[in-house]
C-alpha positions in Angstrom: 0.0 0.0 0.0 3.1 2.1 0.7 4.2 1.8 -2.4 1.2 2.4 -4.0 0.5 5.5 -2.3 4.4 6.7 -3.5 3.6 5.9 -7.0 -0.1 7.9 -6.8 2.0 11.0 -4.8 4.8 10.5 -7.6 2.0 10.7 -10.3 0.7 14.2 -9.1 3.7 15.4 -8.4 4.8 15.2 -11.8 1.7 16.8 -13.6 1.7 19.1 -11.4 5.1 20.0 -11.7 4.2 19.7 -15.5 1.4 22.2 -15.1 3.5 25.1 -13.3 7.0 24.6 -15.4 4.1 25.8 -18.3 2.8 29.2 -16.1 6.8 30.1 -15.8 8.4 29.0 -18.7 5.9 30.3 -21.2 4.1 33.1 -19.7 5.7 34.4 -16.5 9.7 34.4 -17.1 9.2 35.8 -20.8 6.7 39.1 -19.7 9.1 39.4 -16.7 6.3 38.8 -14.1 7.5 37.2 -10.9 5.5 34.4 -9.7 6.7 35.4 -5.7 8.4 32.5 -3.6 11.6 30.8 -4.2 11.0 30.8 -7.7 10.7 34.4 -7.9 14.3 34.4 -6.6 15.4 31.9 -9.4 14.0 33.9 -12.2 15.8 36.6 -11.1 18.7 34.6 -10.2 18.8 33.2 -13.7 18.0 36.7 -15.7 21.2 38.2 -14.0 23.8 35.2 -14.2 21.7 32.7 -16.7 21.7 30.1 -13.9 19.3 27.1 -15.0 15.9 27.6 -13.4 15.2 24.5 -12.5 18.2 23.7 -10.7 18.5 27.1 -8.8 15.1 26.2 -6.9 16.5 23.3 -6.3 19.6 25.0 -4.5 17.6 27.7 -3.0 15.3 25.0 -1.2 18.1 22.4 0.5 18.8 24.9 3.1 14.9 25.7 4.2 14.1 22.2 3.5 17.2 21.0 6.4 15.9 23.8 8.5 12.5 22.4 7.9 13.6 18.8 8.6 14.1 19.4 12.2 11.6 21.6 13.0 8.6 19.5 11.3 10.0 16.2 11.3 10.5 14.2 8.3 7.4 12.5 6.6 6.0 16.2 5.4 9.9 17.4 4.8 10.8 14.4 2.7 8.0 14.4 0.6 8.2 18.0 0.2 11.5 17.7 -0.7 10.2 15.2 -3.7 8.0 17.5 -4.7 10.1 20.6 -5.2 12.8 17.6 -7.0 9.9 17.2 -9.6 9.5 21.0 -10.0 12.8 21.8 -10.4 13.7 18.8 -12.9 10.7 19.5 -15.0 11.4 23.1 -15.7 14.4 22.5 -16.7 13.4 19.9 -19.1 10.6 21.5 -20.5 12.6 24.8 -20.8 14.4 23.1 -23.8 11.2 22.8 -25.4 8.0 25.1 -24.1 7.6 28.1 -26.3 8.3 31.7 -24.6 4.8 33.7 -25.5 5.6 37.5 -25.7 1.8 38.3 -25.1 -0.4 41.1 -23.5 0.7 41.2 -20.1 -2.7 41.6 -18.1 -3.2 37.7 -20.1 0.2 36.7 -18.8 -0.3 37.4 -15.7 -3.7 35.7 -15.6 -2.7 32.6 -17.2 0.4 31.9 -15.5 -1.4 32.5 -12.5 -3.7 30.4 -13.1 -1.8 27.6 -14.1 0.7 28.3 -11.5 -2.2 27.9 -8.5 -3.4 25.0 -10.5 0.1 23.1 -10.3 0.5 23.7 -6.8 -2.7 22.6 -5.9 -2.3 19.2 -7.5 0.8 19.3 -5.6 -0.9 20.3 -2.4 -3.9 17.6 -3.5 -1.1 14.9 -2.2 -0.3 16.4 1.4 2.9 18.3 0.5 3.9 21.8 -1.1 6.5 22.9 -3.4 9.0 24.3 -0.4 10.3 27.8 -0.3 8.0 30.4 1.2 5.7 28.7 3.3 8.2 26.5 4.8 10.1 29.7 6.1 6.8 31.3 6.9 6.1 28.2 9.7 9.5 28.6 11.2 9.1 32.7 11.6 5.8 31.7 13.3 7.5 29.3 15.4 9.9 32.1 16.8 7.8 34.9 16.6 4.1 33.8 17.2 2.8 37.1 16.8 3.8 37.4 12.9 1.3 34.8 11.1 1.9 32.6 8.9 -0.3 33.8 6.1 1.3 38.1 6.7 4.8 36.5 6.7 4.4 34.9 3.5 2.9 37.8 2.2 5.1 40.2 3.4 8.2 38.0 1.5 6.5 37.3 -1.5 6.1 41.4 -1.5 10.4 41.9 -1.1 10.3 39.3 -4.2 8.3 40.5 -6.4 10.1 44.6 -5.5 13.5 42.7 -6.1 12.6 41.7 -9.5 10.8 44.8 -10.3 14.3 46.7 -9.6 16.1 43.6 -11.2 13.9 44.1 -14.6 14.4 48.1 -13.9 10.5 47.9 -14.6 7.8 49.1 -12.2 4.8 47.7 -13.9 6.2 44.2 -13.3 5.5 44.3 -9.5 1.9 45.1 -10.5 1.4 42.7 -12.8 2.8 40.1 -10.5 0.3 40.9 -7.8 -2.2 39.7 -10.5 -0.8 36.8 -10.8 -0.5 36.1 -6.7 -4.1 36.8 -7.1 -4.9 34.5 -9.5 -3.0 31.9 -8.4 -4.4 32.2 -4.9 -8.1 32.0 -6.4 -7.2 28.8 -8.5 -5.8 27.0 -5.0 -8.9 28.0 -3.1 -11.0 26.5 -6.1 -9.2 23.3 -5.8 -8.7 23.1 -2.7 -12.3 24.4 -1.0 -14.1 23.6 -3.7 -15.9 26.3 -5.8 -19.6 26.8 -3.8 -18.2 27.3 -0.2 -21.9 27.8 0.8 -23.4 30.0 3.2 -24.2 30.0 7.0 -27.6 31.8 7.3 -28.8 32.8 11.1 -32.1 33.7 11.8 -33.6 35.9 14.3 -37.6 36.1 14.4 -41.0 35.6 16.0 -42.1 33.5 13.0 -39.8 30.8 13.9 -41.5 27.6 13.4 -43.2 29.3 9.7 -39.7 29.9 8.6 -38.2 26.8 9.9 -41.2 24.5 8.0 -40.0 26.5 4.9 -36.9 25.6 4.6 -37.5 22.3 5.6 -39.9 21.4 2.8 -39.3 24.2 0.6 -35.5 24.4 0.4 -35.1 21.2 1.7 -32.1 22.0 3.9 -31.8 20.8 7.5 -32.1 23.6 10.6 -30.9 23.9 13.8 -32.6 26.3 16.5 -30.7 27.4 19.5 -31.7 29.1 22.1 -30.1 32.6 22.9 -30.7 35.5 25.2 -30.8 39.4 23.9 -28.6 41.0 25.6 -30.4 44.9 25.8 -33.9 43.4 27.2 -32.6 39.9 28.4 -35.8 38.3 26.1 -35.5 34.1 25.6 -35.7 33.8 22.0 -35.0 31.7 19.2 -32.5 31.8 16.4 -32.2 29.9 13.1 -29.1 28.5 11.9 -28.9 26.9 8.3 -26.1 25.9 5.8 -27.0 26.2 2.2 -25.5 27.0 -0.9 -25.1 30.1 -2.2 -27.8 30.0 -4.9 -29.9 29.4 -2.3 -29.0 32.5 -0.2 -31.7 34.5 -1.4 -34.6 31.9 -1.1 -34.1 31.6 2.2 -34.1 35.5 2.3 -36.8 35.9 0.7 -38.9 33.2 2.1 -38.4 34.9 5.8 -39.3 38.1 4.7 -42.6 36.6 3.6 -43.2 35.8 7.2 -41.8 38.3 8.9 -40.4 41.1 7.3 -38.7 42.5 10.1 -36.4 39.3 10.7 -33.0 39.6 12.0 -30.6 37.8 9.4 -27.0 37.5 8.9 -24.9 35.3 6.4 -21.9 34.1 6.3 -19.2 32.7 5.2 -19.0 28.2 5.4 -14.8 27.6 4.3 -15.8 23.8 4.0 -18.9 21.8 4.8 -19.5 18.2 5.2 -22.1 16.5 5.8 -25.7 14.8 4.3 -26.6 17.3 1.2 -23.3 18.5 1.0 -20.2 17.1 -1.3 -17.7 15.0 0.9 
C-alpha cells in the first residue's frame, strides 16, 4: 500500500510539476512577471547570471528544506522535498522545449497565475507543497508567534516581487505580479475548497417555526434552532441556523421576509462543509 500510495503522490507530483513549469516558462519568465516564492528568486537569479531555473530552486530550497527537517520532522519534509525535486527537474526539461509567448501582459499574468495555483494545488492535492516560502513562513511563526503565517508569506513574496521589479528596472512588473499572486491564490482555493463554499444563514424572528417548516420542505435543507438570550432586554428567543448554498442565499431571504419582514438575518461565510446534502 506504501508503495502504491508513493507511485499515486509521484504521479501528481509530476503533472503538477508539468502544469507550473508551463505558467513560468511560457508566460511568466518571458513578460518578466515574478511568480513570488523561491522561484521568484530563481527567475531573477537566472536573468542576472543565466543560472538554469530548475536547478537554482533546487539550490535555493536544500537549506529551508534542512531547517524544515528538524523543525517538522521528516514525513512532510521528505515528501516536500520530492515534490520541489519534480519541480525543479521538469522546468528544466521543459525549458528546452516550451515556447516563450511574448503576449499582452494583463493575459500573462492571468494565465500563468492560473496555471501556477493549479500546479501547486495538484501538488498540495497529495499532502505536501512545493518548499520555499511557506516553509520559512512556519519557522518565523514558530519564533515569533505574533507574525502569522499567512502576513509572513505575504510580506516576503512582497520583497520578491520589488527585487525583481528593480532587477527588470521595470515598475509595472511588481503590478502585474500581484495579478498573478491573485490569480493563483483564487485557482488554489478553487481546488482546494471547492468552488460553492456555501453560506451560513442565522435567523432571528418571532415566525420561527413558519420559517423553519419553509426551509425544511421548501429548500429542503436541515435547521438547527438554538436558544439565545438578547442582551439589551434579556428576552428568551430563538434563532435559526442553516447551511445552504449560495444560490440558495436569497430563497431563504426571501422566504423569511414573507413571514416576517422585520427578521433579524446575517450570512456568512462556510470555508468547507460536510455533511448529508453537501459534497464529501
Amino acid at each position: 500500500m506504501k508503495i502504491k500510495a508513493f507511485l499515486w503522490d509521484f504521479l501528481f507530483f509530476l503533472f503538477g510539476s508539468a502544469v507550473y513549469s508551463v505558467a513560468v516558462l511560457t508566460f511568466l519568465s518571458p513578460n518578466e512577471i515574478s511568480p513570488g516564492g523561491v522561484t521568484g528568486i530563481a527567475i531573477v537569479l537566472n536573468y542576472l547570471f543565466s543560472l538554469p531555473l530548475g536547478l537554482t530552486v533546487f539550490i535555493i530550497n536544500i537549506p529551508i528544506l534542512v531547517t524544515g527537517f528538524f523543525k517538522f520532522g521528516k514525513a512532510f519534509i521528505l515528501k516536500t522535498a520530492v515534490a520541489t525535486a519534480c519541480v525543479s527537474v521538469v522546468i528544466d526539461i521543459f525549458e528546452l522545449f516550451l515556447p516563450s509567448l511574448k503576449i499582452d501582459l494583463i493575459l500573462a499574468s492571468v494565465f500563468g497565475g492560473s496555471l501556477m495555483g493549479l500546479g501547486i494545488s495538484i501538488i498540495m492535492l497529495r499532502g505536501s507543497t512545493t518548499g520555499g516560502v511557506d516553509i520559512i513562513a512556519k519557522i518565523i511563526n514558530e519564533r515569533f508567534p505574533y507574525f502569522s503565517v499567512g502576513k509572513t508569506m505575504l510580506f516576503i513574496d512582497a520583497a520578491i516581487i520589488a527585487l525583481t521589479a528593480i532587477v527588470y528596472k521595470n515598475a509595472q512588473s511588481a503590478l502585474y505580479s500581484i495579478v498573478t499572486l491573485y490569480a493563483s491564490a483564487k485557482i488554489m482555493d478553487l481546488m482546494l475548497y471547492g468552488a460553492d463554499k456555501g453560506k451560513i444563514v442565522y435567523i432571528i424572528s418571532e415566525q420561527t417555526q413558519d420559517i423553519v417548516y419553509d426551509i425544511l420542505h421548501v429548500i429542503n435543507r436541515g435547521v438547527t434552532i438554538i436558544d439565545i438570550t438578547g442582551g439589551y432586554k434579556q428576552e428568551k428567543k430563538q434563532m435559526i441556523m442553516c447551511t445552504v448554498r449560495r444560490n440558495e442565499v436569497h430563497t431563504v431571504y426571501k422566504s423569511v421576509r414573507n413571514h416576517d419582514n422585520k427578521a433579524f438575518i446575517v450570512v456568512a461565510e462556510a470555508g468547507e462543509i460536510y455533511g448529508k446534502g453537501f459534497e464529501k
